[in-house]
Residue frames relative to the residue before (quaternion, step in Angstrom):
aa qw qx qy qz dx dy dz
X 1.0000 0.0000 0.0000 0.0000 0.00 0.00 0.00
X 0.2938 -0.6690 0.6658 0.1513 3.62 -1.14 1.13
X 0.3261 0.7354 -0.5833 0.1126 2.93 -1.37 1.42
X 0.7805 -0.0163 -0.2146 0.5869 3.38 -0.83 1.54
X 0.5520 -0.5761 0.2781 0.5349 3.72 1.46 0.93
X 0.4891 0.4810 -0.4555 0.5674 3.87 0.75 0.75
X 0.3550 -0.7374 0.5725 0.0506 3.05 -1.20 1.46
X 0.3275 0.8964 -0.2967 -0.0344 3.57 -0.11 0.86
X 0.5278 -0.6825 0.5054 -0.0145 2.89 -1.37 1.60
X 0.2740 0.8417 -0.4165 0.2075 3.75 0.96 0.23
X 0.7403 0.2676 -0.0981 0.6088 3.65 1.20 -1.17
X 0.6105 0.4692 -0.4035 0.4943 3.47 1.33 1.00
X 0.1101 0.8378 -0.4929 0.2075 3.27 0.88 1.08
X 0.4670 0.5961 -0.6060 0.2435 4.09 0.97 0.18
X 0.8768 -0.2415 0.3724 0.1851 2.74 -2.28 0.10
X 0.6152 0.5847 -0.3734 0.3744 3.47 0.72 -1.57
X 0.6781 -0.4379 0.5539 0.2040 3.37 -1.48 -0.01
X 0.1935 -0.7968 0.5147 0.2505 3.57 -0.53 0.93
X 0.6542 0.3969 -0.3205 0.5583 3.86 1.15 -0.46
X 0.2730 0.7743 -0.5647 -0.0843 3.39 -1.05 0.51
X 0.0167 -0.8224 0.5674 0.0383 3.68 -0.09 0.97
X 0.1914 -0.7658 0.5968 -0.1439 3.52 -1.16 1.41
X 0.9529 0.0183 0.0318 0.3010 3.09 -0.50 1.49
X 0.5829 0.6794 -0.4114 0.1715 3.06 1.79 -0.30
X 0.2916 -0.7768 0.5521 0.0822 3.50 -1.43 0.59
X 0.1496 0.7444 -0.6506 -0.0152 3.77 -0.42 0.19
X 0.0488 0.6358 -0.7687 -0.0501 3.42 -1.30 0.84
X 0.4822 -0.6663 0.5678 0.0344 3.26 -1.95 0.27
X 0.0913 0.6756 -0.7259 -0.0905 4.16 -0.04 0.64
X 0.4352 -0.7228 0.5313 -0.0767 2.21 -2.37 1.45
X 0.5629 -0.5391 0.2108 0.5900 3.49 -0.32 0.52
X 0.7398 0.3964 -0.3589 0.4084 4.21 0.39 -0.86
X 0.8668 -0.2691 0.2346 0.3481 3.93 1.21 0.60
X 0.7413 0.5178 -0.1447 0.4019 3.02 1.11 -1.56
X 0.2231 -0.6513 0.6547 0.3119 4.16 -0.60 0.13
X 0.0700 -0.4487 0.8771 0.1565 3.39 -2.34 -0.12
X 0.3397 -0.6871 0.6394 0.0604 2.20 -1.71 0.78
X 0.2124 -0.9058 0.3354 0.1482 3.74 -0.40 0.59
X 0.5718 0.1915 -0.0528 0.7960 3.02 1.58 -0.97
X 0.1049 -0.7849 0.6101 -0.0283 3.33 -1.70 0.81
X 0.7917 -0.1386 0.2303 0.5487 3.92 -0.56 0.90
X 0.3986 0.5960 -0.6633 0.2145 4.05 0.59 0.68
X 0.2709 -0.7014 0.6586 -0.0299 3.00 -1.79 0.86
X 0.5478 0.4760 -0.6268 0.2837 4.09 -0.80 0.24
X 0.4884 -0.6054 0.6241 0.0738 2.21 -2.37 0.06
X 0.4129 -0.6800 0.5996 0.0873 4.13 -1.10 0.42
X 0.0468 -0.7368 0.6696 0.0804 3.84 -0.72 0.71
X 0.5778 -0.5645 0.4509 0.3797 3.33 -1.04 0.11
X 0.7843 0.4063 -0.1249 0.4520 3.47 -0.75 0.78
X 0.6080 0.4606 -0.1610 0.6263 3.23 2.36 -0.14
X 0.0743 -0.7338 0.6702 0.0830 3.32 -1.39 0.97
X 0.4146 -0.7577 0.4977 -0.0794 2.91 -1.05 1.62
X 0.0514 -0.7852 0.5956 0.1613 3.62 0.10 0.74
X 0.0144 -0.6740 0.7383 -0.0212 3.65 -1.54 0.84
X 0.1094 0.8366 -0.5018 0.1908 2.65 -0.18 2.21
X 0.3074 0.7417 -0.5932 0.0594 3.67 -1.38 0.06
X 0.8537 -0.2312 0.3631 0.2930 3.44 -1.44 -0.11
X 0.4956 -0.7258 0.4120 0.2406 3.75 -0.36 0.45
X 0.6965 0.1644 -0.2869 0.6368 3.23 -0.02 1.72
X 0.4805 0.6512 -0.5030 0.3034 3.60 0.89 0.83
X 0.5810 -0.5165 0.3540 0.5200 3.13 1.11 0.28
X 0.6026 0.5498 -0.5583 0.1512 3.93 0.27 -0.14
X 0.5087 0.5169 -0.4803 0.4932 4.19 0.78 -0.12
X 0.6740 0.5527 -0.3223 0.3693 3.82 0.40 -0.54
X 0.6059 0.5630 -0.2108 0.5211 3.22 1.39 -1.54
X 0.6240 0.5529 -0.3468 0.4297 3.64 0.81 -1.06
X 0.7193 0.5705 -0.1801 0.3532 3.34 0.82 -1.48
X 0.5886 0.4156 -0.3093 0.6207 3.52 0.98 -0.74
X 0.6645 0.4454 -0.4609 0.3842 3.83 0.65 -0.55
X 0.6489 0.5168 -0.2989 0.4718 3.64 1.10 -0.66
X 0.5349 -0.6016 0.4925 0.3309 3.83 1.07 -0.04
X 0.6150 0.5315 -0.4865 0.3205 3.73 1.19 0.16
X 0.6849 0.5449 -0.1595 0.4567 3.30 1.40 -0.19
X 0.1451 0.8644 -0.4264 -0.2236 3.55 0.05 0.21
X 0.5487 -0.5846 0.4455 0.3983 3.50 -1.11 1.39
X 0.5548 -0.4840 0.6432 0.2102 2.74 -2.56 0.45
X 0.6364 0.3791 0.0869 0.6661 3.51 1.71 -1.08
X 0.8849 0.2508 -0.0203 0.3919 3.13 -2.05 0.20
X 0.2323 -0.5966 0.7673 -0.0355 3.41 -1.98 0.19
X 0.1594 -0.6042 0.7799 0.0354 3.55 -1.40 0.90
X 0.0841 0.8238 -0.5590 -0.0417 3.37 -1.76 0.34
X 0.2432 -0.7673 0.5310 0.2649 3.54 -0.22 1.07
X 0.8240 -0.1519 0.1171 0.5331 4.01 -1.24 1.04
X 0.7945 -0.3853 0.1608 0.4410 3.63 0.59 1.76
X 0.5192 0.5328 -0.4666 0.4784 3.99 0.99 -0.05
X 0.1327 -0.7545 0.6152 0.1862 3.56 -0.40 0.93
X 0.5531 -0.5318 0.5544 0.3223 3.90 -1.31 0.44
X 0.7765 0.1500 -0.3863 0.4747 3.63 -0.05 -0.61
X 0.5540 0.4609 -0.5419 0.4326 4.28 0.33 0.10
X 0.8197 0.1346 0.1092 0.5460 4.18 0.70 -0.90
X 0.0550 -0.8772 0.4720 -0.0693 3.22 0.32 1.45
X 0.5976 0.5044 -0.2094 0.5870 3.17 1.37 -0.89
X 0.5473 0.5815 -0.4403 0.4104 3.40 0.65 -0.62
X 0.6798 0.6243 -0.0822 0.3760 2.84 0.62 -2.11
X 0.6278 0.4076 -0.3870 0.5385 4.06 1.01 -0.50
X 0.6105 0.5696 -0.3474 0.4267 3.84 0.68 -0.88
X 0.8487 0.0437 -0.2571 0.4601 3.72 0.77 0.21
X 0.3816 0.6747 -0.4632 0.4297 3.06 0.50 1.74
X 0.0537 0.6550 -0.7508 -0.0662 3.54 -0.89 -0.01
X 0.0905 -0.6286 0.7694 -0.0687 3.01 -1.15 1.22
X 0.2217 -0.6672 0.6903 -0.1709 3.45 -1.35 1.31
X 0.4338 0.6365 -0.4793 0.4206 4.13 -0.47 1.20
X 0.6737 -0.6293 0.3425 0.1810 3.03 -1.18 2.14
X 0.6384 0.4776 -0.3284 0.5065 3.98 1.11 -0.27
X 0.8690 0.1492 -0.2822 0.3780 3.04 1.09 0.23
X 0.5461 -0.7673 0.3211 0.0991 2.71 -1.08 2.50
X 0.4844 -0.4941 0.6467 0.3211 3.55 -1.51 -0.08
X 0.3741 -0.6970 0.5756 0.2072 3.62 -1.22 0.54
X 0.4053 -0.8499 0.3297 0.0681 3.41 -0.43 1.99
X 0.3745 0.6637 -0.3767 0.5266 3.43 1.74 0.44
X 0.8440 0.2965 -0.1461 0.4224 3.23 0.38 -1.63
X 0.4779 -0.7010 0.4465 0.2845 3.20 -1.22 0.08
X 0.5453 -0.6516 0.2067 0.4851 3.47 -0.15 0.22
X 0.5921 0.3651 -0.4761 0.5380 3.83 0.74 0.36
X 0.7566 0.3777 -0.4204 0.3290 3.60 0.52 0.34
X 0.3051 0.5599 -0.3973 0.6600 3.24 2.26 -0.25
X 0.6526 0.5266 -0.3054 0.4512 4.23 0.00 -0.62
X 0.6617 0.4068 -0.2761 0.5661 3.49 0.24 -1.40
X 0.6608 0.4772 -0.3790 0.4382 4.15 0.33 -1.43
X 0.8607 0.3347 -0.2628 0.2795 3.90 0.32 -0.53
X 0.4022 0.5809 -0.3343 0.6238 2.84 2.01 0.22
X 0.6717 0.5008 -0.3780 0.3938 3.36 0.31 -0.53
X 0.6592 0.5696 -0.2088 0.4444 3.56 1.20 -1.01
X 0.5684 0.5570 -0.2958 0.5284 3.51 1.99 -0.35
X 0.3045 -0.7248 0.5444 0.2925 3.30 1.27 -0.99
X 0.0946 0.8654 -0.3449 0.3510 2.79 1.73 1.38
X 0.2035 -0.7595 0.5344 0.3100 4.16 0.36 0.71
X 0.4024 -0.8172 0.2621 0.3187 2.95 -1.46 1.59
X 0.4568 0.7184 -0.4156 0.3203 3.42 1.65 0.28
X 0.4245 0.6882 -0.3344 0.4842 3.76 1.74 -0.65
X 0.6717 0.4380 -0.2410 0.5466 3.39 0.27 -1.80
X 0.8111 0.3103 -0.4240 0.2571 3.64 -0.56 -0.96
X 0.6410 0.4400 -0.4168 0.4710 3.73 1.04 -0.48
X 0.3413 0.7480 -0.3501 0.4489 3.84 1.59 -0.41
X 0.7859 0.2876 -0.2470 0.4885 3.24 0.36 -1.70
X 0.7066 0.5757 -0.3572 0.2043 3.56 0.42 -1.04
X 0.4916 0.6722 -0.2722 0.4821 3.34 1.77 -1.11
X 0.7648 0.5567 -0.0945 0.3101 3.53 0.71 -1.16
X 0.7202 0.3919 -0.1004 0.5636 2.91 2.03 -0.92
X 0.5687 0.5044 -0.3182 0.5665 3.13 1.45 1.00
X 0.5744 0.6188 -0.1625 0.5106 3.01 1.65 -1.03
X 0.7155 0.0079 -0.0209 0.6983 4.03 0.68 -0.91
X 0.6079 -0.6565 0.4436 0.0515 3.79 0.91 1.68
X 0.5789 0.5786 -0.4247 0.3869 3.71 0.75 1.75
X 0.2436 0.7725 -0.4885 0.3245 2.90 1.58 0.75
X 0.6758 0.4963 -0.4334 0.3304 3.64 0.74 -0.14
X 0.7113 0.1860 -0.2270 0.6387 3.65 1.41 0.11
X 0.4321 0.7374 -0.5016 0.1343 3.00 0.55 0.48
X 0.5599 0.4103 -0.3864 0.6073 3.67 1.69 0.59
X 0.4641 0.6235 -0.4958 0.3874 3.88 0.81 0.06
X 0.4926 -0.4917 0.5201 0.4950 3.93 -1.23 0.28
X 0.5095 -0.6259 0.5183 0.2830 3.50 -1.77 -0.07
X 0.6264 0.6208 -0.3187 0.3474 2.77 1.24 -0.13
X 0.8311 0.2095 -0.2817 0.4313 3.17 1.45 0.29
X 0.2208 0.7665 -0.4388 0.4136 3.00 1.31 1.95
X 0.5485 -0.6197 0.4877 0.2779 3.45 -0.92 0.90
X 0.4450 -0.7682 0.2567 0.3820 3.12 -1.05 1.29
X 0.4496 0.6573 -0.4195 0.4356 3.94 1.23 0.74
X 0.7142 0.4444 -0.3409 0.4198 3.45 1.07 -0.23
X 0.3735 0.7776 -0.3001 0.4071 3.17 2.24 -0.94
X 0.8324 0.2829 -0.1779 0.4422 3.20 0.69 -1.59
X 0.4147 0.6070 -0.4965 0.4616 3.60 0.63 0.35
X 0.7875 0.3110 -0.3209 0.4244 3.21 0.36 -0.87
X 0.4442 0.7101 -0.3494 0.4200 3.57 1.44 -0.24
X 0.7707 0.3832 -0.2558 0.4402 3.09 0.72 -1.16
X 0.4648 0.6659 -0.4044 0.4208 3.64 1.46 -0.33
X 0.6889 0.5827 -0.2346 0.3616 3.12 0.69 -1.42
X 0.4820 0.5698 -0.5220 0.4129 4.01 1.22 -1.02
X 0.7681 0.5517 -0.0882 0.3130 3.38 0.46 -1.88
X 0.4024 0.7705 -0.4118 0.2735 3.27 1.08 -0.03
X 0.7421 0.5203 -0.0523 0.4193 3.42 1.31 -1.07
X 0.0383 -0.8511 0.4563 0.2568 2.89 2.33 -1.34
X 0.1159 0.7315 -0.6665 0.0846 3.33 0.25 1.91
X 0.8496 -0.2867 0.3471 0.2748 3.50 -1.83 -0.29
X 0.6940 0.1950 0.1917 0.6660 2.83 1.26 -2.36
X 0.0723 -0.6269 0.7756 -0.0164 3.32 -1.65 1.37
X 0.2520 -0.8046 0.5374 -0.0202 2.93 -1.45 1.40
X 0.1797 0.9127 -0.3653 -0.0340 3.85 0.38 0.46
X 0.3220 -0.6770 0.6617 0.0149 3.17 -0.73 1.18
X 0.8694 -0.1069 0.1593 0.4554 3.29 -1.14 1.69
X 0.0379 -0.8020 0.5956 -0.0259 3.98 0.29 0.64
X 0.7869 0.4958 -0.1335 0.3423 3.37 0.95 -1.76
X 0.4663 0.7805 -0.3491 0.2270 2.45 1.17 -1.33
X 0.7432 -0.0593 -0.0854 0.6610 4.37 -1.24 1.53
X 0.6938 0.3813 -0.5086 0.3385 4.12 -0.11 1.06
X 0.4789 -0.5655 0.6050 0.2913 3.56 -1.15 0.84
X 0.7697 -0.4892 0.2385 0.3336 3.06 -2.03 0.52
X 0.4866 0.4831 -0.6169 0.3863 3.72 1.09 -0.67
X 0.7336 0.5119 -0.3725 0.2468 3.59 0.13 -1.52
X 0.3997 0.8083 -0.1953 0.3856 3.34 1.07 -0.64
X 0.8088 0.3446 0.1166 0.4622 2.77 0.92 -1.86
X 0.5120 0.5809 -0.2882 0.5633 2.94 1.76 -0.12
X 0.6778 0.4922 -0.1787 0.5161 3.36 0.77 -0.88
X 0.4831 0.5221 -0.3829 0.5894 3.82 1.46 -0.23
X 0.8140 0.2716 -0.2479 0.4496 3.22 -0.16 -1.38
X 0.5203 0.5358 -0.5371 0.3922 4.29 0.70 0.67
X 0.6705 0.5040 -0.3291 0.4337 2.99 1.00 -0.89
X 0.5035 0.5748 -0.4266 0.4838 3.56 0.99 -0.92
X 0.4644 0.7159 -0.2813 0.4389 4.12 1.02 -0.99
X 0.8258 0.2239 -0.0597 0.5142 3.25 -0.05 -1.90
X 0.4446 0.5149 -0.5238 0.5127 4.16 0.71 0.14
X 0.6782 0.4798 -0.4441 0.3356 3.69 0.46 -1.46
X 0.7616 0.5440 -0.0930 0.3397 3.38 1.16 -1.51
X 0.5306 -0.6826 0.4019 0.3016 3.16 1.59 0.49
X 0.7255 0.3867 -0.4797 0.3066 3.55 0.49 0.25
X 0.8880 -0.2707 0.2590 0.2667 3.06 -2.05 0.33
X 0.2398 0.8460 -0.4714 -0.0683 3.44 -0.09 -0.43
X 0.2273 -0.7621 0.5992 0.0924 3.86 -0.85 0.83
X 0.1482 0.8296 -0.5349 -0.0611 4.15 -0.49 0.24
X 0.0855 -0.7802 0.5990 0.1587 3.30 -0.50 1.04
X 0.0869 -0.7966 0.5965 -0.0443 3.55 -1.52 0.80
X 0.1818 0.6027 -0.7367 -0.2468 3.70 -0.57 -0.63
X 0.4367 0.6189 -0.6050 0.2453 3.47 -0.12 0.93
X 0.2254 -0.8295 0.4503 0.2415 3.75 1.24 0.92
X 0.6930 0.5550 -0.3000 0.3490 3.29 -0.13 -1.70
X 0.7023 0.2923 -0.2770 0.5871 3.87 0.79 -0.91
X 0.6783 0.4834 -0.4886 0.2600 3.81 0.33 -0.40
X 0.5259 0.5826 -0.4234 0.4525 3.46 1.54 -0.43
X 0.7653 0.4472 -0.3063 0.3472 3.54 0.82 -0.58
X 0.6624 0.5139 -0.2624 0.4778 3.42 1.58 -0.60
X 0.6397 0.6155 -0.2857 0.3611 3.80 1.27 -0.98
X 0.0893 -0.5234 0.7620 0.3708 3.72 -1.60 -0.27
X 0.9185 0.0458 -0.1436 0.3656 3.34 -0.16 -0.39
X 0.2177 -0.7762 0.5504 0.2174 4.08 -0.16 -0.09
X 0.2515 -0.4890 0.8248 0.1314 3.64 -2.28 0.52
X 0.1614 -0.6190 0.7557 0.1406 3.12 -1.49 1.00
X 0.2008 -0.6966 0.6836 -0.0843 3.74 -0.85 1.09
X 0.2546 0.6914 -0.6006 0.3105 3.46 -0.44 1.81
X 0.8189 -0.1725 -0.0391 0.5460 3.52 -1.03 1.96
X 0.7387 -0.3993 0.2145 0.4988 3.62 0.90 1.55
X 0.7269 0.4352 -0.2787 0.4524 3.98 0.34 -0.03
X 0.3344 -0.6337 0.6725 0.1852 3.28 -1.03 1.35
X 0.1184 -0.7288 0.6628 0.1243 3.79 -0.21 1.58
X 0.8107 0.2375 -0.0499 0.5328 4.05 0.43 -0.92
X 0.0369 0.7783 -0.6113 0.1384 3.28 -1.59 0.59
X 0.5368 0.5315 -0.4525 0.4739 3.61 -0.54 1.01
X 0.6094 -0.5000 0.4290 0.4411 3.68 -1.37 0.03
X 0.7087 -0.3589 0.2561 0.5508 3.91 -1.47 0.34
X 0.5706 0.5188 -0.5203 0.3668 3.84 0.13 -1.46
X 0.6303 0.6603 -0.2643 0.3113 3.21 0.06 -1.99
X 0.6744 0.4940 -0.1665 0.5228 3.53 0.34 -1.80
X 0.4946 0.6063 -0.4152 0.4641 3.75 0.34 -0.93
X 0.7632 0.5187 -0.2371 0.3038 2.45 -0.67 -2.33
X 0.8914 0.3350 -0.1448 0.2688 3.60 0.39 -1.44
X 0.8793 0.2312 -0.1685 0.3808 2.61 1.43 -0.55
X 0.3724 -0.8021 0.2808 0.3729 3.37 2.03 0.77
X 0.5430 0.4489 -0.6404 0.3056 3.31 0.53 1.25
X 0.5885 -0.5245 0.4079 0.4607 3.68 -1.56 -0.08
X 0.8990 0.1687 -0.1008 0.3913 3.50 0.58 -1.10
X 0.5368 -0.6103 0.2674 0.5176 3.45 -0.66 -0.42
X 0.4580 0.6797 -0.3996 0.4106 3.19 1.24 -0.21
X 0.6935 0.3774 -0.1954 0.5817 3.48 0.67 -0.97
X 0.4845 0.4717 -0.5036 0.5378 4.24 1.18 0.07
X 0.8117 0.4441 -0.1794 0.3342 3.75 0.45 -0.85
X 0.3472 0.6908 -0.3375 0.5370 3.27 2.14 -0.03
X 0.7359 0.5103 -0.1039 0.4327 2.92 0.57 -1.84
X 0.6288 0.4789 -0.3524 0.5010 4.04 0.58 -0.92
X 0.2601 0.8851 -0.1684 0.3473 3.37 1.27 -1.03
X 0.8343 0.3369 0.1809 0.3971 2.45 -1.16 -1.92
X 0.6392 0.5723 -0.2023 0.4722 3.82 0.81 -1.57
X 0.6930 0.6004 -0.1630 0.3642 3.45 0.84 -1.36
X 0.7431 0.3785 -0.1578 0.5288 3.13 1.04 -1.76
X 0.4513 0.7080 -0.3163 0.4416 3.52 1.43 -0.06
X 0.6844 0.5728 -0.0834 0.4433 2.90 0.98 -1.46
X 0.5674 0.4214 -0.3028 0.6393 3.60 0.96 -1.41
X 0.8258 0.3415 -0.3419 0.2908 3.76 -0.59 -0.66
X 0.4500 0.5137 -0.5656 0.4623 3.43 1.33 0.08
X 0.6928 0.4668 -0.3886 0.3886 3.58 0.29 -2.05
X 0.6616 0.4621 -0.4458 0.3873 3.85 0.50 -0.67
């Protein structure tokens, strides 16, 4: 329920899982006939208060998977559903309790970031008294109150994303989706993007992060998807992972899947 632009979930305090994505599938036909498939038969789930790393390599299908979860994409397969709202019955629904957070999307180099802020609130139907104590909280919180009246357009591409990440939150959804956070920031920035997430746990929401940046996903996840040639091959927290797959890290889990693959092709060849 939208109210006073605050999404609230207060008298929805069960157990279930607030992410739950079942089955999704996306294939592709090509101009000579043929189809790929990108995403295949993934399945998990998201509690509140949990960040969920959905990781792999580039072209595992995890930007695609995201997309069909936002409703820009519609599966071949399957259904995702934030707290029982399914994406392909309420797509629109389904954008109103998200924050989605990802280097392709830019800041507007006119505005500044409390007027870039105030503009995406407004599109929530965000009150403008909400938003202004909204913005102020925020600009202490990921520390951009010193430019936070300057244009964006002539912010570094670390301050850019500060104000990015403000923007997910603007609405104060459930679920935060992030595609590639780090992605072109040094460790402060890096570190900025730790200590949000540390944010959205406090706030109880959902939270999904895709990366193939291992090394940080061990540090940012509770639990992780490994996502390899469209297949969620693993799933569970690091211990968990271990356990199954006798390696130490994930880096060395994704060696291995690897390695397995190109095996594989040279048998079938």
């Amino acid at each position: 329920m939208l109210q006073d632009g605050r999404l609230d979930f207060s008298d929805q305090r069960g157990s279930s899982p607030l992410i739950t994505v079942s089955r999704l599938t996306k294939r592709f036909p090509l101009s000579d006939g043929s189809v790929v498939t990108a995403v295949e038969d993934v399945s998990f789930s998201v509690n509140r208060g949990e960040v969920f790393g959905l990781l792999g390599p580039n072209g595992a299908g995890k930007t695609t998977t995201l997309r069909m979860m936002l409703g820009l994409l519609q599966p071949s397969a399957g259904d995702s559903s934030i707290d029982g709202v399914s994406v392909m019955d309420n797509p629109d629904q389904i954008k109103r309790l998200i924050g989605f957070v990802s280097t392709s999307v830019g800041v507007y180099q006119w505005l500044t970031p409390r007027e870039m802020l105030s503009f995406v609130a407004d599109l929530y139907d965000v009150s403008p008294a909400a938003q202004a104590e909204r913005i102020e909280r925020l600009a202490d919180v990921l520390d951009f109150r010193e430019y936070i009246d300057r244009r964006c357009g002539v912010l570094s591409t670390g301050q850019k994303q500060r104000v990015n990440l403000a923007r997910a939150l603007m609405h104060d959804p459930p679920v935060m989706l992030l595609d590639e956070p780090t992605r072109g920031l040094d460790v402060v920035g890096s570190q900025v993007v730790f200590e949000y997430l540390q944010l959205l746990r406090s706030q109880k929401k959902a939270v999904i992060i895709c990366t193939h940046r291992l090394d940080e996903a061990e540090r940012f996840a509770d639990r992780f998807g490994l996502l390899h040639q469209g297949r969620l091959q693993h799933c569970g927290t690091l211990a968990e992972l271990q356990s199954t797959t006798h390696e130490h890290s994930l880096t060395e889990m994704f060696v291995n899947l690897l390695k397995t693959s190109k095996a594989a092709i040279c048998f079938d060849a």
